[in-house]
C-alpha positions as CSV (number, residue, x, y, z in Angstrom):
1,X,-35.5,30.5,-15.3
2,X,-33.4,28.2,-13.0
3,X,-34.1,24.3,-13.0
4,X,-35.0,22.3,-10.0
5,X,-31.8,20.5,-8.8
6,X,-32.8,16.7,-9.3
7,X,-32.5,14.9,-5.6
8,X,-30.5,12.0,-6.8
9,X,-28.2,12.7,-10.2
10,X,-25.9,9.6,-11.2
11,X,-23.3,10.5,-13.8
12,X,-21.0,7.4,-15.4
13,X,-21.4,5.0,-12.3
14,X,-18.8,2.3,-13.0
15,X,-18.4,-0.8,-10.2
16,X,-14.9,-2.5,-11.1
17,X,-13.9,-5.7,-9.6
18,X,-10.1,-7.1,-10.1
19,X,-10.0,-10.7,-11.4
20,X,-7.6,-12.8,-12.6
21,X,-5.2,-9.6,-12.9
22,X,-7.8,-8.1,-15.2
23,X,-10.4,-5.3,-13.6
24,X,-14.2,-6.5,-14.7
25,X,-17.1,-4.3,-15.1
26,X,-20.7,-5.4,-14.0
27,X,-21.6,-2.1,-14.5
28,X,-20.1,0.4,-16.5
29,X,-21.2,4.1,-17.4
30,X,-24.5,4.4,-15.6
31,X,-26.3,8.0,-15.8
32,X,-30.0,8.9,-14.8
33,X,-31.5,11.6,-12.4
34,X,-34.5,11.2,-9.8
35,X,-36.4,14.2,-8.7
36,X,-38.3,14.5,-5.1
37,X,-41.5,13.0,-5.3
38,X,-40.9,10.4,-8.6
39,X,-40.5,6.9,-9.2
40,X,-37.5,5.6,-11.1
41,X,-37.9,1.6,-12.0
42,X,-34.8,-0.1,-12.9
43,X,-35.7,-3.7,-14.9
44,X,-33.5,-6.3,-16.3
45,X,-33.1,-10.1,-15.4
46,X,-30.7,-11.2,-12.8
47,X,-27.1,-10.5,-13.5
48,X,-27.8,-7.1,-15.2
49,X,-26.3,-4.7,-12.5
50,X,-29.4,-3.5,-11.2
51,X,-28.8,-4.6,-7.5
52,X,-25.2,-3.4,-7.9
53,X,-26.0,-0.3,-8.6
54,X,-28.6,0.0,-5.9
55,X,-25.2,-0.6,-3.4
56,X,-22.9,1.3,-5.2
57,X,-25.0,4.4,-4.7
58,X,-25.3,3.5,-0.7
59,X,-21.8,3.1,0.0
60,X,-21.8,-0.7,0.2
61,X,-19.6,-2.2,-2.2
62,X,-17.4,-4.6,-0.6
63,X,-13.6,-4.3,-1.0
64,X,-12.1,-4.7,-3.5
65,X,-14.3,-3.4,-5.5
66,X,-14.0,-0.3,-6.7
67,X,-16.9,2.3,-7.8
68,X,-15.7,5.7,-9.9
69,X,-18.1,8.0,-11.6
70,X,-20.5,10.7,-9.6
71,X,-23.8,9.9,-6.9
72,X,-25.0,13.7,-5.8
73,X,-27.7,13.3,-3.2
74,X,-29.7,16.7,-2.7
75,X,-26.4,18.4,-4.7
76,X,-23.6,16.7,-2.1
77,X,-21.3,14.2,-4.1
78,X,-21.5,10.6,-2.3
79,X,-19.3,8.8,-3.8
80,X,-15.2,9.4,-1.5
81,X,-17.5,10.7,1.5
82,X,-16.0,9.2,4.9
83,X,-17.8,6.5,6.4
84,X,-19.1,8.6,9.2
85,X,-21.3,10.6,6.7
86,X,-22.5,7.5,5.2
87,X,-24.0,6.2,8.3
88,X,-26.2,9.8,9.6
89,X,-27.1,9.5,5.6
90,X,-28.2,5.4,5.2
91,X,-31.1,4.5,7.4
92,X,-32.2,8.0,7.6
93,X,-32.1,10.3,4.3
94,X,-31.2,7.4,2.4
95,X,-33.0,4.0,2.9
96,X,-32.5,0.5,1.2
97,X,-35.3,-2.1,0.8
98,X,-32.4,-5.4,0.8
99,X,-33.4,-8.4,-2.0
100,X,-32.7,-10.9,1.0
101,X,-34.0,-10.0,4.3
102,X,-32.3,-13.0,6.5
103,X,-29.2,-11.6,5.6
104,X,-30.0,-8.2,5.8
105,X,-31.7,-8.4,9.4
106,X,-29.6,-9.0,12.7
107,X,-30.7,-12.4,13.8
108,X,-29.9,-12.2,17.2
109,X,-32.4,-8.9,17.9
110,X,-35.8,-8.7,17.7
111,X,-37.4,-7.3,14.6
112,X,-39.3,-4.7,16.3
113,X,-36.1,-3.3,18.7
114,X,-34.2,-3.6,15.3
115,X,-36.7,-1.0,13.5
116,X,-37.0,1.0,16.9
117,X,-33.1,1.4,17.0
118,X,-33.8,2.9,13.1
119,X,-35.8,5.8,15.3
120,X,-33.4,6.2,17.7
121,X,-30.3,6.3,16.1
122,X,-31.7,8.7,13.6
123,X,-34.2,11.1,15.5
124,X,-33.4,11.0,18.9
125,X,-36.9,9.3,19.7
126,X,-36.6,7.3,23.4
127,X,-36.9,3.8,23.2
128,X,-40.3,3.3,24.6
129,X,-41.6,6.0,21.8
130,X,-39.4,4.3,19.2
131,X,-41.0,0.8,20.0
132,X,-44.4,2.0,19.6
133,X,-43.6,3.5,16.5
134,X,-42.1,0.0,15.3
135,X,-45.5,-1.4,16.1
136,X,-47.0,0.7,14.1
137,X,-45.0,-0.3,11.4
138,X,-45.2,-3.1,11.1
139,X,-49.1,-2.8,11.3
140,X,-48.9,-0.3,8.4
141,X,-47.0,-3.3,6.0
142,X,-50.2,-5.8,6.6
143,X,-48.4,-7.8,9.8
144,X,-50.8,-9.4,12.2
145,X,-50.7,-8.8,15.5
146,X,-47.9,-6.5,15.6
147,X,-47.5,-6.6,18.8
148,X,-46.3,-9.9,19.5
149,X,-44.7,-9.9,16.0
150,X,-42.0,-7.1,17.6
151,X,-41.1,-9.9,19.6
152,X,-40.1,-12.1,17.3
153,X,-36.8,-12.7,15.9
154,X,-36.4,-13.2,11.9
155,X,-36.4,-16.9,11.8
156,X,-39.1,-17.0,13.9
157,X,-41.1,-15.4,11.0
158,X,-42.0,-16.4,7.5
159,X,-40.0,-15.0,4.3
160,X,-42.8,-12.6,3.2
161,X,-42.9,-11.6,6.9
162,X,-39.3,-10.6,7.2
163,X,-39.5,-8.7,3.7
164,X,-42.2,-6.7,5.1
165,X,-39.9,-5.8,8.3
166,X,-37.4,-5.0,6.5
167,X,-39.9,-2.6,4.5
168,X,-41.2,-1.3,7.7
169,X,-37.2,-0.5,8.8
170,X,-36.6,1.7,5.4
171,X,-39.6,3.7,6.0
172,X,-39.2,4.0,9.6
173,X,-37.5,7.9,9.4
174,X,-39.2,8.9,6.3
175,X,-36.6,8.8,3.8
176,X,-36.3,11.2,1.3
177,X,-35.1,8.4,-1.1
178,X,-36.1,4.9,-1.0
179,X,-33.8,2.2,-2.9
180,X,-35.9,-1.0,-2.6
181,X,-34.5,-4.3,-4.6
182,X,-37.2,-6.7,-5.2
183,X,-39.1,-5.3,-2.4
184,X,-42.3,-7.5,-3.2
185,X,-40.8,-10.4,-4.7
186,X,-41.7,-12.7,-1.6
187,X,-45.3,-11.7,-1.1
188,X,-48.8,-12.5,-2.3
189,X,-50.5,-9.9,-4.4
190,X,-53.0,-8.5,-2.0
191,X,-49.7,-7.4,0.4
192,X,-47.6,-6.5,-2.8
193,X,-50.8,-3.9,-3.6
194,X,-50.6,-3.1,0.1
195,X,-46.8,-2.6,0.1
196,X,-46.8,-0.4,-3.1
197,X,-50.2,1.7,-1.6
198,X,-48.3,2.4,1.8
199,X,-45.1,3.6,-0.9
200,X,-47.4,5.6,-2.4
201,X,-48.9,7.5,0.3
202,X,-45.6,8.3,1.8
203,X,-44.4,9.3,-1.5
204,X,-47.2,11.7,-1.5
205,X,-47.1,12.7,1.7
206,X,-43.2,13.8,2.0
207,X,-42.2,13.5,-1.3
208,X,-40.2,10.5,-1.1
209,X,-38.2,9.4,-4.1
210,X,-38.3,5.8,-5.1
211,X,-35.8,3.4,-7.1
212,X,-37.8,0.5,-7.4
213,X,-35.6,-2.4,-8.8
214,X,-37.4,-5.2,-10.4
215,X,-37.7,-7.9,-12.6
216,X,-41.3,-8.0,-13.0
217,X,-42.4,-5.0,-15.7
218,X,-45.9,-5.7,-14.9
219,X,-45.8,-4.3,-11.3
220,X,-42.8,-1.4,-12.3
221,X,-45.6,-0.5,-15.0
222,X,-47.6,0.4,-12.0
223,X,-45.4,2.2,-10.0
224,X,-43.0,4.1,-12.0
225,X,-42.9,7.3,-13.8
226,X,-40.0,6.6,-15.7
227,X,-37.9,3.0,-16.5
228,X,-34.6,2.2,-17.0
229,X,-33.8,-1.3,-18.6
230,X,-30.5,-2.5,-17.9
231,X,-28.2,-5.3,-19.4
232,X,-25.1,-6.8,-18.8
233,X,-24.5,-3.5,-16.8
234,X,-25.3,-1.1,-19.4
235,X,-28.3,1.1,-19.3
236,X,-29.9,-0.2,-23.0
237,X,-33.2,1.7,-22.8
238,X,-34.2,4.7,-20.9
239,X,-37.8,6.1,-21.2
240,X,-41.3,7.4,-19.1
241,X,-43.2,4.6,-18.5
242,X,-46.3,5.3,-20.9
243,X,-43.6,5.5,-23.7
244,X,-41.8,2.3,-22.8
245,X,-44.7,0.6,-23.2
246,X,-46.4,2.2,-25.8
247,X,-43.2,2.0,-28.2
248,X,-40.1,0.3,-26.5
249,X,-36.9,0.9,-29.1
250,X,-34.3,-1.5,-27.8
251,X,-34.6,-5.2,-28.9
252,X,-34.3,-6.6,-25.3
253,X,-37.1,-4.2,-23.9
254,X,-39.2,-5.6,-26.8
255,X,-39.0,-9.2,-25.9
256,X,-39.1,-8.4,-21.9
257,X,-42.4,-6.6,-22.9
258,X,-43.3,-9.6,-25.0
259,X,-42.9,-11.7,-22.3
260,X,-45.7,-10.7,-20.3
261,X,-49.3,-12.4,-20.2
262,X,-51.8,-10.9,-22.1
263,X,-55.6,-11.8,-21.8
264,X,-55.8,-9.9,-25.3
265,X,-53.3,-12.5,-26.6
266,X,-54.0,-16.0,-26.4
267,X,-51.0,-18.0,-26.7
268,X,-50.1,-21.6,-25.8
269,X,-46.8,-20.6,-25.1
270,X,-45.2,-17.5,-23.5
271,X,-42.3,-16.1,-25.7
272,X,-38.6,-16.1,-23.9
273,X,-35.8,-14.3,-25.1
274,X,-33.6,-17.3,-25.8
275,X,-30.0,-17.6,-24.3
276,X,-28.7,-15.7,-20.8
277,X,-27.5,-12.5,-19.7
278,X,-23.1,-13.1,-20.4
279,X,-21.1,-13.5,-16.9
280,X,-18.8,-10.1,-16.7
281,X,-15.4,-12.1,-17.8
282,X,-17.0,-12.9,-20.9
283,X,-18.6,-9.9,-21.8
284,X,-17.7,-9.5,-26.0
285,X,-17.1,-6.3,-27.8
286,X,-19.9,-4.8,-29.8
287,X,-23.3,-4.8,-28.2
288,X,-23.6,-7.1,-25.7
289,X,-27.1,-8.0,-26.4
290,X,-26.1,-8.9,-29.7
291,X,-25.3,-13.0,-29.4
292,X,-29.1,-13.0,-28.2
293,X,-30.6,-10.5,-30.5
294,X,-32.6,-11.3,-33.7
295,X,-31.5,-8.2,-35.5
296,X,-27.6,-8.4,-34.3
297,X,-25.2,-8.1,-37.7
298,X,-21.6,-8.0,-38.0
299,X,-21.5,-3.8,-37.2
300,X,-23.5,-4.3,-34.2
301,X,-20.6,-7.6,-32.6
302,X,-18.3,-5.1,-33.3
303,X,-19.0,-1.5,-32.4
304,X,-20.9,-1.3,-29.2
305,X,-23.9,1.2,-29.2
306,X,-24.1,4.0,-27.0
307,X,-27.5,5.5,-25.8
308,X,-28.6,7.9,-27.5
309,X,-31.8,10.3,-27.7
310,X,-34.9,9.0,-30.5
311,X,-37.1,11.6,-29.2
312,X,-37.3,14.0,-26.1
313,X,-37.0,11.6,-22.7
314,X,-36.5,8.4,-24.5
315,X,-32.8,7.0,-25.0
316,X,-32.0,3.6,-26.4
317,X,-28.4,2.2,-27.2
318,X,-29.1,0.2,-30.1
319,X,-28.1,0.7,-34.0
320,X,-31.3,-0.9,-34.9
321,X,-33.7,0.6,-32.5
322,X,-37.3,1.0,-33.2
323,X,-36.9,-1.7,-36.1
């Protein structure tokens, strides 16, 4: 019997950065799979990798940088593909929800001839078609008066506003794989459960793969089917979501969990993992959680874990997981 292909498969994705005469890391030996029709969410505090991974897998690393490793997309290897290929692939098969929309959006054009161009570029729609379809859009991610809104440019409109634009752009040609970066970080919950219902229903309807990069576990739980928790740009803990949850291995995944209100839990003070994620030119050897972990002894400063299986579908990279 012949397994499905997966639709995205990342194998050892590395992002290297020269500094100082010495090449850096933020993210080092990253390796999942996403089928068709499945939600991946990626969690971690900011400075993890999670967003540079997100680019890495588009194309979009700036120079210098340098990413090594393997991105197949529907079987075709990404990664050393000429730009041309990269631009009939982003915006169309590909699409990227971007963590800050005023620099993502082109302030000089309209938001709705900006997601119309999407639609032309891509599938040959004429403009007039393409602007109605923009409308419509932007209707469909809870704007007002969409109408007028097309007209607008993006500091015309408020920051939740833009993020929902740009949302409205990534879905405009039906991607078979949506990256979004904190797509709902800048909106109130009643258009976050919007946002995440319209995701939904085009997930359902085409089969649209979704990375959803967070760092708010509550709404991943929610979304995905299966979680990847990153630090210091190391995948530490790997798992379906119902298992995460129900019996997260990794020391970091336990105090992000804990971390989360509970009206089952009174408490007068939420629990924070003390200490921050290490900046890349100070990353130590050993585990790299270890300086912040409760259970970190002189084995695990010096010997860094790798991630390895505890039962089928769940990985952790930790001596001490499950303890």
């Amino acid at each position: 019997m012949s397994v499905a292909t997966p639709l995205l498969q990342v194998t050892d994705l590395t992002v290297g950065f020269r500094i100082d005469g010495q090449v850096r890391k933020p993210v080092q030996g990253i390796s999942y799979s996403l089928d068709a029709g499945r939600t991946l969410g990626v969690v971690g505090e900011s400075g993890c990798g999670k967003s540079l991974t997100a680019l890495a897998l588009l194309g979009l690393i700036p120079a210098p940088g340098q990413v090594t490793g393997s991105v197949r997309f529907a079987g075709a290897e990404l990664i050393g593909q000429p730009e041309a290929a990269w631009r009939d692939l982003r915006g169309n098969r590909v699409a990227m929800v971007f963590q800050e929309p005023m620099t993502a959006l082109n302030p000089v054009m309209p938001i709705g001839t900006q997601i119309a161009e999407v639609m032309v570029l891509h599938q040959s729609l004429a403009w007039p078609e393409a602007r109605d379809a923009a409308i419509g859009l932007l209707e469909a991610v809870g704007i007002s008066s969409p109408r007028q809104r097309a007209a607008s440019y993006p500091h015309q409109l408020s920051g939740g506003m833009r993020q929902r634009a740009m949302i409205a752009m990534a879905l405009a040609c039906r991607p078979a794989l949506l990256v979004a970066d904190e797509p709902t970080t800048a909106l109130d919950v009643t258009i976050q459960a919007q946002i995440i219902e319209l995701m939904q229903e085009l997930q359902s309807e085409i089969g649209m793969a979704i990375q959803f990069i967070s760092h708010n576990l509550a709404v991943v739980s929610e979304l995905a089917d299966e979680i990847v928790v990153m630090y210091a740009g190391r995948i530490v803990e790997r798992a379906p979501a119902a298992t995460l949850f129900d019996r997260p291995a990794h020391p970091y995944t336990k105090g992000l969990i804990a971390t989360l209100p509970d009206p089952d839990r009174r408490q007068a003070r939420l629990p924070v993992i003390q200490g921050g994620v290490p900046r890349i030119d100070a990353f130590a050897v050993g585990c790299r959680f270890a300086e912040r972990c409760p259970l970190a002894d002189a084995h695990c400063r010096s010997v860094e874990p790798t991630l390895d299986p505890l039962e089928p579908e769940h990985w952790a990279a930790c001596f001490k997981a499950g303890q």
